[in-house]
C-alpha positions in Angstrom: 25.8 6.8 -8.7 24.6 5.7 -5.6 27.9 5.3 -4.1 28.6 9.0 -5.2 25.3 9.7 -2.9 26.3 7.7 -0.5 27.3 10.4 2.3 24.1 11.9 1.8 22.3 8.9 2.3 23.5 8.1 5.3 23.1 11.6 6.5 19.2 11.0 5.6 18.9 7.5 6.6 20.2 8.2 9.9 17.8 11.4 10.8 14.8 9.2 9.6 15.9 6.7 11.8 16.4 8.9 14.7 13.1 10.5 13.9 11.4 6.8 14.2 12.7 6.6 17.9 11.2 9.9 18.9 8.3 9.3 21.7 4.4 9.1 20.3 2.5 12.2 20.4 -0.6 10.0 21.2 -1.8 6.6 22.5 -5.4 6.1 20.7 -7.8 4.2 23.4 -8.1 1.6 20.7 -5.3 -0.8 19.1 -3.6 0.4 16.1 -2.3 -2.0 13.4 0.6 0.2 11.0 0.7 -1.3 7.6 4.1 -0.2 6.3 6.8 -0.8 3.9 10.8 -0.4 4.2 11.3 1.5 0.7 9.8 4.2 -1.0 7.2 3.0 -3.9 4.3 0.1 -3.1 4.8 -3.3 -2.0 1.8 -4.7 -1.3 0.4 -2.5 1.5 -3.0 -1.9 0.7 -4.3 -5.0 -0.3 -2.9 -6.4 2.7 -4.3 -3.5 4.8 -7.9 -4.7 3.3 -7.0 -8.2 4.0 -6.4 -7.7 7.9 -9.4 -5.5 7.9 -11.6 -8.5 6.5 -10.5 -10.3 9.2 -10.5 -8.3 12.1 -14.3 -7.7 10.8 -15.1 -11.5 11.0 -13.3 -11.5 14.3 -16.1 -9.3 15.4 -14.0 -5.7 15.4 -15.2 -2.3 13.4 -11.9 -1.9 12.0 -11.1 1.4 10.6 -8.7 2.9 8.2 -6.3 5.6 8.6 -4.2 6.9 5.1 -2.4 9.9 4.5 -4.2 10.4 1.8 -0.7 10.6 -0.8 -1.4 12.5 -3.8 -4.5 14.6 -2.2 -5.3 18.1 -1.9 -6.8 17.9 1.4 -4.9 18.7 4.3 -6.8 18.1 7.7 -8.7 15.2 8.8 -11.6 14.5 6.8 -13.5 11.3 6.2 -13.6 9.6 2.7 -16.5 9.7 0.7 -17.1 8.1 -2.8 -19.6 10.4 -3.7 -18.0 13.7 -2.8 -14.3 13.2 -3.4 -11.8 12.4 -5.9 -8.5 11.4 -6.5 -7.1 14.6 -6.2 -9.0 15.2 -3.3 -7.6 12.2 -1.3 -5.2 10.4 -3.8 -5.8 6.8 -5.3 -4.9 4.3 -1.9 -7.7 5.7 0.6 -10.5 5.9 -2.6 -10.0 1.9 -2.3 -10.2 1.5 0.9 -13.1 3.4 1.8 -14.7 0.7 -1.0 -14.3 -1.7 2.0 -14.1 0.1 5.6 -14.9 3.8 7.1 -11.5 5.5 5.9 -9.9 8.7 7.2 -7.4 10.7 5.5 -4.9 12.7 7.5 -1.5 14.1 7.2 -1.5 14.2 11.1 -2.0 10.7 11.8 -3.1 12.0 15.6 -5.8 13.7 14.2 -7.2 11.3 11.6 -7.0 8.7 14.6 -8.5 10.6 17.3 -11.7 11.3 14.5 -11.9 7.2 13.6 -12.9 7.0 17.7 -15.6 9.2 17.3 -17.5 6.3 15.0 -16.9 4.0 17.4 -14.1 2.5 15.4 -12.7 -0.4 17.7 -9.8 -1.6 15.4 -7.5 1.2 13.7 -5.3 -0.1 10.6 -2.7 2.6 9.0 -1.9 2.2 5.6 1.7 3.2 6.2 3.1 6.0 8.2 5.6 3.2 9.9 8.2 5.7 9.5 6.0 8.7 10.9 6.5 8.7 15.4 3.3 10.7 15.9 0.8 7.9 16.6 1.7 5.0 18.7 1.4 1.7 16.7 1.0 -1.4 18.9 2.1 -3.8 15.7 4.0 -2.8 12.9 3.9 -5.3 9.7 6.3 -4.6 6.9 5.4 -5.5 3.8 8.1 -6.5 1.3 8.0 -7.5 -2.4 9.4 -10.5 -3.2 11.0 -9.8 -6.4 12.0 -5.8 -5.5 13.3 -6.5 -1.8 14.7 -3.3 -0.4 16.4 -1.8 -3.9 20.3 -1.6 -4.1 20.2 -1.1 -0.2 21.1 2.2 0.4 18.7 5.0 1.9 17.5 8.0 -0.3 18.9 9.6 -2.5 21.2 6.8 -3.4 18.8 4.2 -2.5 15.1 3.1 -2.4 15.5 3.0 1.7 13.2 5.2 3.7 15.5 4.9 6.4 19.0 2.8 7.3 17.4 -0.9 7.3 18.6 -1.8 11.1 17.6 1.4 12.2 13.6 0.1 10.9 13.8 -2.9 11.6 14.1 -2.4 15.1 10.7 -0.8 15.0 9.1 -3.6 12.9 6.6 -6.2 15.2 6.8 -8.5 11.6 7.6 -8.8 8.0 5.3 -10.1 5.2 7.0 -11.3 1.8 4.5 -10.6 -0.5 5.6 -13.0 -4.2 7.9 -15.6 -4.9 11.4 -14.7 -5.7 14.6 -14.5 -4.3 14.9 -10.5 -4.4 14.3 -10.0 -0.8 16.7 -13.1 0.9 18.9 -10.4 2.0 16.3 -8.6 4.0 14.9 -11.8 5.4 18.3 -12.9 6.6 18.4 -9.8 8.5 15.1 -9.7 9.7 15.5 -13.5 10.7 18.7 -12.8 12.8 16.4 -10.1 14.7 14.1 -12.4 15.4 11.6 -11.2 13.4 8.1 -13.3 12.4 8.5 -13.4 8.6 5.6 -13.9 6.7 4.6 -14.8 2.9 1.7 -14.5 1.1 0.8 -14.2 -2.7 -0.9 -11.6 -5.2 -3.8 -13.7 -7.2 -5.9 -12.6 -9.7 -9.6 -12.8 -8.8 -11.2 -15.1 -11.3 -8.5 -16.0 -13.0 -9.7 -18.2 -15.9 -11.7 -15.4 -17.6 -8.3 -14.1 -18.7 -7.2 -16.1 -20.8 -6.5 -15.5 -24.4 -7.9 -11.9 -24.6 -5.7 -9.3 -25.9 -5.3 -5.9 -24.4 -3.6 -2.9 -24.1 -2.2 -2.6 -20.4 -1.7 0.7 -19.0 -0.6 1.4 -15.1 0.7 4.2 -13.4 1.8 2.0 -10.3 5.2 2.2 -8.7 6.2 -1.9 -10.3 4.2 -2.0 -13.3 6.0 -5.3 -14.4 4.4 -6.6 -11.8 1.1 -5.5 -13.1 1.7 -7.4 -16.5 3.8 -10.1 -15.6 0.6 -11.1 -13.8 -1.6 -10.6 -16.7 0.8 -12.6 -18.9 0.7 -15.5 -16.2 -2.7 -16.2 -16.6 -3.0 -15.9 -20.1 -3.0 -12.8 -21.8 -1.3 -11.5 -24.4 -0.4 -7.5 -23.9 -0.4 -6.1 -27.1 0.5 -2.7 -26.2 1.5 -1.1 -22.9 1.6 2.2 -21.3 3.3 2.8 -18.1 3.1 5.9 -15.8 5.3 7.4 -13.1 3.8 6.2 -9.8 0.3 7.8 -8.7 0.2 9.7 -12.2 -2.9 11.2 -13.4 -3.4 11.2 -17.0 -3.7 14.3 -18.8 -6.5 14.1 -21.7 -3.6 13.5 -24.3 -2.5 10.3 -22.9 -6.0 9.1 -22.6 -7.0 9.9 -26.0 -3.6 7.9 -27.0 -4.5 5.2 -25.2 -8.2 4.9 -26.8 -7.5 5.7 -30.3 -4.8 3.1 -29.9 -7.2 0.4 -28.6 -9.6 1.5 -31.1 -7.2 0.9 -34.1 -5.9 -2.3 -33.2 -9.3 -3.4 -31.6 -8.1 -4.2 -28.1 -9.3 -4.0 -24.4 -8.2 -1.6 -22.2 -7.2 -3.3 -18.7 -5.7 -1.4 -15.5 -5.2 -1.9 -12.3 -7.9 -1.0 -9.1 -5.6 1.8 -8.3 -5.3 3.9 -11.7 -9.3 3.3 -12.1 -9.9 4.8 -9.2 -7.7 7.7 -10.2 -9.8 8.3 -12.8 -13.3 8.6 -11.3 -14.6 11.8 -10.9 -12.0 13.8 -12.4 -13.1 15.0 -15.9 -14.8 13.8 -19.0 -12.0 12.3 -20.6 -11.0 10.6 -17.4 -14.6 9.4 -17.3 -14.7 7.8 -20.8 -11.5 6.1 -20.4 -12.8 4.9 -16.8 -16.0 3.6 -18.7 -14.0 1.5 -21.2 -11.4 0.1 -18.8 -11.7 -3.3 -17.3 -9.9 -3.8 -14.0 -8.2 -6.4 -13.4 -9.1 -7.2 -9.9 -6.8 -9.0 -7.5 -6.5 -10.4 -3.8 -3.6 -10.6 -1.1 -3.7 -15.0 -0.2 -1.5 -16.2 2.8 0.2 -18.9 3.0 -1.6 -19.4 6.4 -4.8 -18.2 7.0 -4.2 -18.4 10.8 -1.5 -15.8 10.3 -4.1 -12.7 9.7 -5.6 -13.8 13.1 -2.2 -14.5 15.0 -1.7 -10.8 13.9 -4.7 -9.2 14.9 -4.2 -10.9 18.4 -0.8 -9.8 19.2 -1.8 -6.6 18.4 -4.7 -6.5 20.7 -2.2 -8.3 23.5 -0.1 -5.5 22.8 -2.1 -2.7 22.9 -3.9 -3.7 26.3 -0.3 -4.2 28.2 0.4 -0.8 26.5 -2.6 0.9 28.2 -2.4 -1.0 31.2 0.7 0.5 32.1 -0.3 4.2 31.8 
């Protein structure tokens, strides 16, 4: 099939590319770090996006972050706020990162960054939009799963590729690895003979000796959930029953009450991941209940090197003052 596609994914991947090469609308007076991946479907962005933001923070910078807001109603710039909005107000990514940071949603990545300056903001950090031209990045760091790399290598339709992979990487400052497996070699020989900075760095489970032993029923509507309970199987539990959802899904009332009569019945926990809980909150009394019940099972991005998170933040402050020194 996708070799059938292929003409049309070429035809795709190469106006994508073209459009990443089109000149920034805007330079923002402050630096602006693009978290971004090379495939459609996660990879790691935003706990890495939170991770970078930690450490600009004990670096002394008010880091900011700017989403755009996938899977939300709104549709100008708006700031999030945990009391007021929802996941179908802004989608599930920005809902946890406005747990951590001042977080702007924005389908016009000018506009959301031009309302982070307002607060002051002295650190911008886009949780994707790599692929999007409006908004100057001064680094770009592509996150990459380990065990997924970048699909069967073609661009969409017939592929997982947002755009051809050359054409990308030639806009990419580095790449993290996110995992241990050999799924992405390919990509990191080709990022490798760009000269590329590759990265790795780990998914851990935040306290992960209280897992062990429990049993649970595991539901995630996550774009990898083998991901999700590979890792709960690695540190010891035993998934009893699982549900898994299309990517960003929001669960209707019928497939909650399935998934609590189910753990009621068979007397199990109910775990998920940061991202569906928070695409419950707010939206409706089912949603509520089945937030209520659910434990989360929390997790953390680790590097290999600490150092790393502060080599990046300082290229991309070196880089954003040559930038603007040169205007």
């Amino acid at each position: 099939m996708a070799y059938l596609l292929s003409p049309f994914s070429w035809i795709y991947g190469s106006i994508a590319g073209w459009r990443m090469g089109k000149k920034p609308r805007h330079i923002s007076k402050v630096p602006v770090l693009c978290i971004g991946n090379f495939i459609a479907g996660g990879a790691g962005k935003t706990p890495t996006a939170i991770a970078i933001a930690r450490a600009a923070k004990k670096k002394n910078f008010k880091p900011g972050f700017l989403t755009r807001g996938y899977g939300g109603g709104i549709t100008t710039a708006t700031f999030v706020d945990l009391d007021k909005h929802n996941s179908h107000d802004v989608g599930d990514e920005p809902l946890l990162l406005a747990e951590n940071f001042l977080t702007v949603v924005s389908p016009d990545r000018v506009n959301g960054a031009l309302m982070l300056e307002t607060q002051n903001i002295d650190f911008i950090i886009m949780d994707d939009g790599f692929q999007n031209p409006s908004l100057n990045k001064d680094y770009s760091l592509v996150v990459v799963d380990a065990r997924r790399g970048i699909g069967n290598g073609f661009a969409m339709p017939g592929g997982p590729l947002r755009a051809s992979l050359g054409a990308q990487l030639a806009f990419a400052s580095a790449v993290l690895v996110i995992g241990r497996s050999t799924g992405a070699d390919k990509l990191i020989r080709a990022a490798a003979r760009r000269a590329k900075p590759i990265y790795e760095a780990i998914i851990k489970p935040v306290e992960a000796g209280k897992w062990k032993g429990r049993k649970v029923l595991a539901f995630a509507g996550i774009a990898d959930p083998i991901k999700f309970y590979n890792s709960l199987e690695e540190v010891g539990v035993e998934i009893v029953e699982r549900r898994s959802f299309g990517d960003h899904h929001s669960l209707t009332s019928e497939e909650i009450e399935d998934i609590l009569q189910l753990s009621r019945v068979k007397g199990l926990e109910i775990v998920t991941t940061s991202k569906d809980a928070a695409r419950l909150r707010g939206i409706g009394r089912a949603q509520d209940e089945l937030y209520q019940q659910a434990v989360v099972f929390e997790i953390e991005l680790v590097f290999e090197n600490e150092r790393i998170l502060e080599s990046i933040i300082d290229e991309t402050i070196r880089q954003a003052k040559l930038l603007r020194l040169n205007l």
